[in-house]
C-alpha positions in Angstrom: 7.5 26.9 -13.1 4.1 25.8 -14.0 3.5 22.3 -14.5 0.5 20.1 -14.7 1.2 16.7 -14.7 -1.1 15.9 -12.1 -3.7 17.2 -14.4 -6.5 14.4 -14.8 -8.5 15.1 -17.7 -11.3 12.3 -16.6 -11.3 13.0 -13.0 -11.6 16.5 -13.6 -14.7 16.5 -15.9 -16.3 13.8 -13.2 -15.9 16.0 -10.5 -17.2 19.0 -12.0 -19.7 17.6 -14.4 -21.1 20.9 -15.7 -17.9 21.1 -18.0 -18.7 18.8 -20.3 -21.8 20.1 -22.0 -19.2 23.2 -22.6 -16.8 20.8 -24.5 -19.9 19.5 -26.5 -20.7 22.7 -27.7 -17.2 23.5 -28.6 -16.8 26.4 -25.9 -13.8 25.1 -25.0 -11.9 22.3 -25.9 -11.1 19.7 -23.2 -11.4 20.0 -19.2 -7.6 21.0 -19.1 -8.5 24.0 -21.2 -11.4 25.3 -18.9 -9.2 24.5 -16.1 -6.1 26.8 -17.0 -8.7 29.4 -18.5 -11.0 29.3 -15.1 -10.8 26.4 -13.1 -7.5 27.2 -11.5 -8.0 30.9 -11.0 -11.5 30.2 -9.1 -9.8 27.3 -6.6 -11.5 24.1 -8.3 -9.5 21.3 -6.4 -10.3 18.3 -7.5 -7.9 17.8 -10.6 -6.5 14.4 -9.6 -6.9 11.3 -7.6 -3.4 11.6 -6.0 -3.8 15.5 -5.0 -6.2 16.7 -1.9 -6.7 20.4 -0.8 -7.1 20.0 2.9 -3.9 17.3 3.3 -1.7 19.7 0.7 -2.5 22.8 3.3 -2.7 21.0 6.8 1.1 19.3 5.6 2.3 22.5 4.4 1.6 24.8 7.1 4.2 27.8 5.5 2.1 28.4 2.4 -1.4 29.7 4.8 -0.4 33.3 4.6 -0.4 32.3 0.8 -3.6 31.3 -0.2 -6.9 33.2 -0.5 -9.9 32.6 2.1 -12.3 35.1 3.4 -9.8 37.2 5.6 -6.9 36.8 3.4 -8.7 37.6 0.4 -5.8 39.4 -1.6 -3.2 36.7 -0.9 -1.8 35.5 -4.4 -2.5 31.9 -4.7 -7.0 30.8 -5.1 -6.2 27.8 -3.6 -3.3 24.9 -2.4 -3.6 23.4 -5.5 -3.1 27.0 -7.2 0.5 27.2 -5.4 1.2 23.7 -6.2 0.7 23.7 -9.9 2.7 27.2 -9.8 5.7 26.5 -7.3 5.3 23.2 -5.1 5.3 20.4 -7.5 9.0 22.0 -8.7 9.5 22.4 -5.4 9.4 19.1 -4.6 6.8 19.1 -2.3 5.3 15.6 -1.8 2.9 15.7 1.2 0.0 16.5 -1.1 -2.9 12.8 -0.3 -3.4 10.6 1.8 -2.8 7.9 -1.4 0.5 8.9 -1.6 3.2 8.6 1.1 6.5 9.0 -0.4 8.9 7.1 2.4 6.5 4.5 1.4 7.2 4.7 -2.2 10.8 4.9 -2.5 11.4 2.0 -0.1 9.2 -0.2 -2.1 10.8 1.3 -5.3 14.6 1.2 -4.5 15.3 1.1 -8.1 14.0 5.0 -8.3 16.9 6.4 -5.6 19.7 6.5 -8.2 17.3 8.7 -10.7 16.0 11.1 -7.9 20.1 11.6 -6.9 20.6 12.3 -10.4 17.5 14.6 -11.0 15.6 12.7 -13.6 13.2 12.9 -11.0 12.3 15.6 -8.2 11.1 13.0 -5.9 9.3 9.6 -5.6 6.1 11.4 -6.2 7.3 13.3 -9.3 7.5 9.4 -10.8 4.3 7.9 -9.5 2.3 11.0 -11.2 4.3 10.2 -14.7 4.6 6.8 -14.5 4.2 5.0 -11.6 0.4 4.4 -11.5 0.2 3.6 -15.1 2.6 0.5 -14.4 0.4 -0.7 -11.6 2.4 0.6 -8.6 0.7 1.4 -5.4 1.9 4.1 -3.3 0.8 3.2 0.3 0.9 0.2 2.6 -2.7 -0.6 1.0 -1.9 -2.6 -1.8 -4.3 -0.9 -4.2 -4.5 -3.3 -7.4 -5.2 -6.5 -4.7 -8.4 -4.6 -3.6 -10.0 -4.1 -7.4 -8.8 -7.4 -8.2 -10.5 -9.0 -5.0 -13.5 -6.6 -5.2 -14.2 -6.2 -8.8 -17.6 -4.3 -7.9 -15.7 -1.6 -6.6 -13.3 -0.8 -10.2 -16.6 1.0 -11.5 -16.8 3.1 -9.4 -12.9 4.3 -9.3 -12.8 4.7 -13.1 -15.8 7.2 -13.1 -14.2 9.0 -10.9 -17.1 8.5 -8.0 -14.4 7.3 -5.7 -10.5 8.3 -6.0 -9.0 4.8 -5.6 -9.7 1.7 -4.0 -8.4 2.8 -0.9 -10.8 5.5 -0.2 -13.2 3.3 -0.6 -11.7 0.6 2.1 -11.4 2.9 4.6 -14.6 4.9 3.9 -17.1 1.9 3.8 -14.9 -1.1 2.8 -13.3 -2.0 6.3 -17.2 -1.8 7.8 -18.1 -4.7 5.7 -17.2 -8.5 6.6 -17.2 -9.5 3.2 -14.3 -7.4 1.6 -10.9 -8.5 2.0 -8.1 -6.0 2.1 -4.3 -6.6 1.9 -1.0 -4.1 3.8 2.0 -4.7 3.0 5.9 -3.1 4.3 8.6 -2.2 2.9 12.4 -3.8 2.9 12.9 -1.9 6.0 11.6 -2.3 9.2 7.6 -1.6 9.4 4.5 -1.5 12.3 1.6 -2.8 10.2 -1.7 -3.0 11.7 -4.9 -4.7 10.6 -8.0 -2.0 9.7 -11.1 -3.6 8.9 -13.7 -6.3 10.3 -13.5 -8.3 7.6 -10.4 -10.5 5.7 -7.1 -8.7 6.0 -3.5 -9.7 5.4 -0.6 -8.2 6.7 2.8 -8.6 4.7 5.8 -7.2 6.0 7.7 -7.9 3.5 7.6 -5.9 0.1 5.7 -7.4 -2.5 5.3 -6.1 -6.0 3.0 -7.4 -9.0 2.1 -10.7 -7.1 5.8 -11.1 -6.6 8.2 -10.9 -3.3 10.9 -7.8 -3.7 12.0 -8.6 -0.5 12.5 -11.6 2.0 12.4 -10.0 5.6 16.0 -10.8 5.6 17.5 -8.2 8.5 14.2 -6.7 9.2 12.4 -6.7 12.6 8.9 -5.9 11.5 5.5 -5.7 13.6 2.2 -6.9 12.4 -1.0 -5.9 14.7 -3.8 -7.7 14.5 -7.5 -5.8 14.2 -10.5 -7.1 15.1 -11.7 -8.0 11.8 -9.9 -12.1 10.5 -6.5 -11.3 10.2 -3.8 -13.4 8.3 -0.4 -12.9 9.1 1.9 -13.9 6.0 5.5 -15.7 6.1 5.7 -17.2 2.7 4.1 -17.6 -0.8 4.0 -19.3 -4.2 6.9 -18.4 -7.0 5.2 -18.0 -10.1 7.3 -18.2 -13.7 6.6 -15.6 -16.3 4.8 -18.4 -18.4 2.6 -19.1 -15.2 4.1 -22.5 -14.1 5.0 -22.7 -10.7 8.6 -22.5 -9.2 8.5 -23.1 -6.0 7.7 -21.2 -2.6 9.5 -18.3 -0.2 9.7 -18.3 3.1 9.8 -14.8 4.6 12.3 -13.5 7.5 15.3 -16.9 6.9 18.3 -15.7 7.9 18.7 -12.6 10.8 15.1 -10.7 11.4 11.9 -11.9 12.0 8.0 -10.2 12.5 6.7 -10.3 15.8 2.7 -10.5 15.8 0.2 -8.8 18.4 -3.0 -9.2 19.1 -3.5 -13.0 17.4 -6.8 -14.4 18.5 -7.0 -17.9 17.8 -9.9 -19.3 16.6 -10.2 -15.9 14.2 -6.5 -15.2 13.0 -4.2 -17.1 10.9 -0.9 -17.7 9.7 0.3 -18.2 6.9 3.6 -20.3 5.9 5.1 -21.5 2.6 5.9 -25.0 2.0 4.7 -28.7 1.4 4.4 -29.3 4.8 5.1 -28.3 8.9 7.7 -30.7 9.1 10.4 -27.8 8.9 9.1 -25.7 11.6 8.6 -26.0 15.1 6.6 -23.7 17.9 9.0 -22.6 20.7 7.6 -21.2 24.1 9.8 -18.3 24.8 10.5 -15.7 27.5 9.7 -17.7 30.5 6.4 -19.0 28.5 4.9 -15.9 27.5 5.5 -16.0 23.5 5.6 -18.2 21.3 8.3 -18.4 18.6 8.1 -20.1 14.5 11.4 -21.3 14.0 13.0 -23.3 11.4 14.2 -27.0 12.8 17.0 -28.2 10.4 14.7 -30.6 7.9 15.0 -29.1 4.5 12.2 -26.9 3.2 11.7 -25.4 -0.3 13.2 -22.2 -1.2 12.7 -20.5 -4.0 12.9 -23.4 -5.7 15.9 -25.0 -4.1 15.6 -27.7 -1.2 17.4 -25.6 1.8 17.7 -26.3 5.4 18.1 -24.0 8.1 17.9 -24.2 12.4 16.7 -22.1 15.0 15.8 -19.8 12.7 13.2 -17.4 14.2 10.9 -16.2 11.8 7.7 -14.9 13.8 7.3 -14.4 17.6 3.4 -14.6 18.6 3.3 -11.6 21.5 1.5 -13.7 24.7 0.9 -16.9 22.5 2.7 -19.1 25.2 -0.1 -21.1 25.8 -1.2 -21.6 22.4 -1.3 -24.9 20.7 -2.1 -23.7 16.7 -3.0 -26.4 14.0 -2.9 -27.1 10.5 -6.1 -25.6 9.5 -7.9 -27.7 6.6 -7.9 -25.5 3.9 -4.4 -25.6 4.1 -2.7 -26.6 0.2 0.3 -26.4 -1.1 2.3 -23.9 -1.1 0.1 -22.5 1.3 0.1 -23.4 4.8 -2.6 -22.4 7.4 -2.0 -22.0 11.0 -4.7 -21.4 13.9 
């Protein structure tokens, strides 16, 4: 039953550096082959970016008995990781990181259910390990590939292996600095976001792929909490061709469902709405004056490339934004339009 696909060959040998000048000399042959030979059997851990020790044992309380430490010292597994490789990943055991949640992954990856039913796959995470992180897929509510895109400094550091992904680094030291920006997204089911971080963050509840909408809040009731960083709570984007061009826009949650949004501070927070202009939508004071509702008013709007009109259409429901009177903020441009 061994199996080990989460192997990392160039995490590995930056985690335990001292390998390498063993592969030089032609001791051994790769950090795979020291791992197998003595790596495993003396509990090194750190073999991939989507595996960690203390989560794998704190999740999986039933394998303690199992695994060496001082007072247990003939149990048969050296570490987690050495019952993993041997029994859990065939297992099917998936609460290994916190860079992996696999609810999370299998919601935002529909297309995978039909091939776990089947068995091509144990489980979302089986994927993600084989396949899934090659292709760009995050496996979180962080979307991963937004942050090394938006903080190109950072991708150095995550390829040597210094830092497991660009999440670790957000909520190690990213989400203490004003400057870095930082996007969470949901799932097509209903989802409690909440911004981390004092600097830029957006908060999707809709899933989104490779800069592309899966979803259109379309029956879901989400919730998106504000932090105290600048927080932009998103109801639409740009449609983007495969040649580039420009198709259009998307407004999130037309039709039943809608996001409700807590803790907006105006003045600080945004939102976000697709379109060519406010003329479609209209604030709403609701229950007895205490929220305030985005709702669609009947004039046509763009969607997804087709003029559509829709009324009384709730789409967001500021929690204790009665009183508020937002604006069109001016860097407002098309298809993007900002609210504060």
């Amino acid at each position: 039953m061994t199996n080990y696909d989460i192997f990392d060959e160039q995490y590995y040998l930056a985690q335990y550096p001292w390998v390498k000048p063993a592969i030089d000399s032609g001791t051994i042959k790769s950090g795979r082959e020291h791992f197998e030979k003595f790596g495993q059997a003396r509990g090194l851990t750190k073999v991939s970016r989507y595996f960690d020790e203390e989560t794998y044992l704190a999740q999986n309380l039933d394998l303690a008995p199992f695994v060496r430490t001082a007072n247990n010292q003939n149990a048969p597994f050296a570490s987690g990781l050495d019952q993993f490789i041997q029994f859990g990943y065939e297992e099917g055991r998936t609460r290994v990181s916190p860079e992996y949640n696999e609810d999370f992954y299998l919601a935002n990856n529909q297309e995978l259910l039909p091939l776990v039913q089947n068995g091509t796959f144990k489980n979302g995470y089986q994927h993600f390990i084989k396949f899934g992180n090659k292709e760009g897929r995050f496996a979180t509510s962080f979307r991963e590939p937004r942050y090394l895109i938006d903080n190109p400094d950072i991708s150095p550091f995550v390829e040597s292996g210094a830092l497991k992904t660009g999440r670790e680094h957000y909520f190690k030291f990213g989400q203490f600095e004003q400057r870095r920006s930082a996007t969470f997204v949901g799932s097509p089911g209903n989802d409690i976001l909440t911004g981390v971080g004092v600097g830029n963050v957006q908060l999707i509840g809709v899933e989104v792929g490779s800069g592309a909408s899966e979803s259109d809040g379309s029956n879901e009731f989400d919730t998106l909490i504000g932090g105290i960083g600048r927080d932009t709570f998103v109801f639409g984007e740009a449609l983007i061709g495969s040649r580039g061009f420009f198709r259009g826009s998307k407004t999130f949650y037309i039709g039943p469902g809608f996001a409700t949004i807590r803790n907006f501070t105006q003045g600080q927070d945004r939102i976000e709405l697709g379109g060519s202009s406010l003329d479609p939508y209209i604030l709403v004071p609701t229950n007895n004056n205490r929220d305030l509702a985005i709702q669609t008013n009947g004039l046509p709007f763009d969607q997804n490339g087709v003029s559509q009109t829709s009324r009384g259409d709730t789409i967001a429901v500021i929690e204790g934004g009665g009183n508020l009177k937002l604006n069109l903020l001016p860097e407002s441009s098309y298809p993007r339009l900002l609210l504060g």
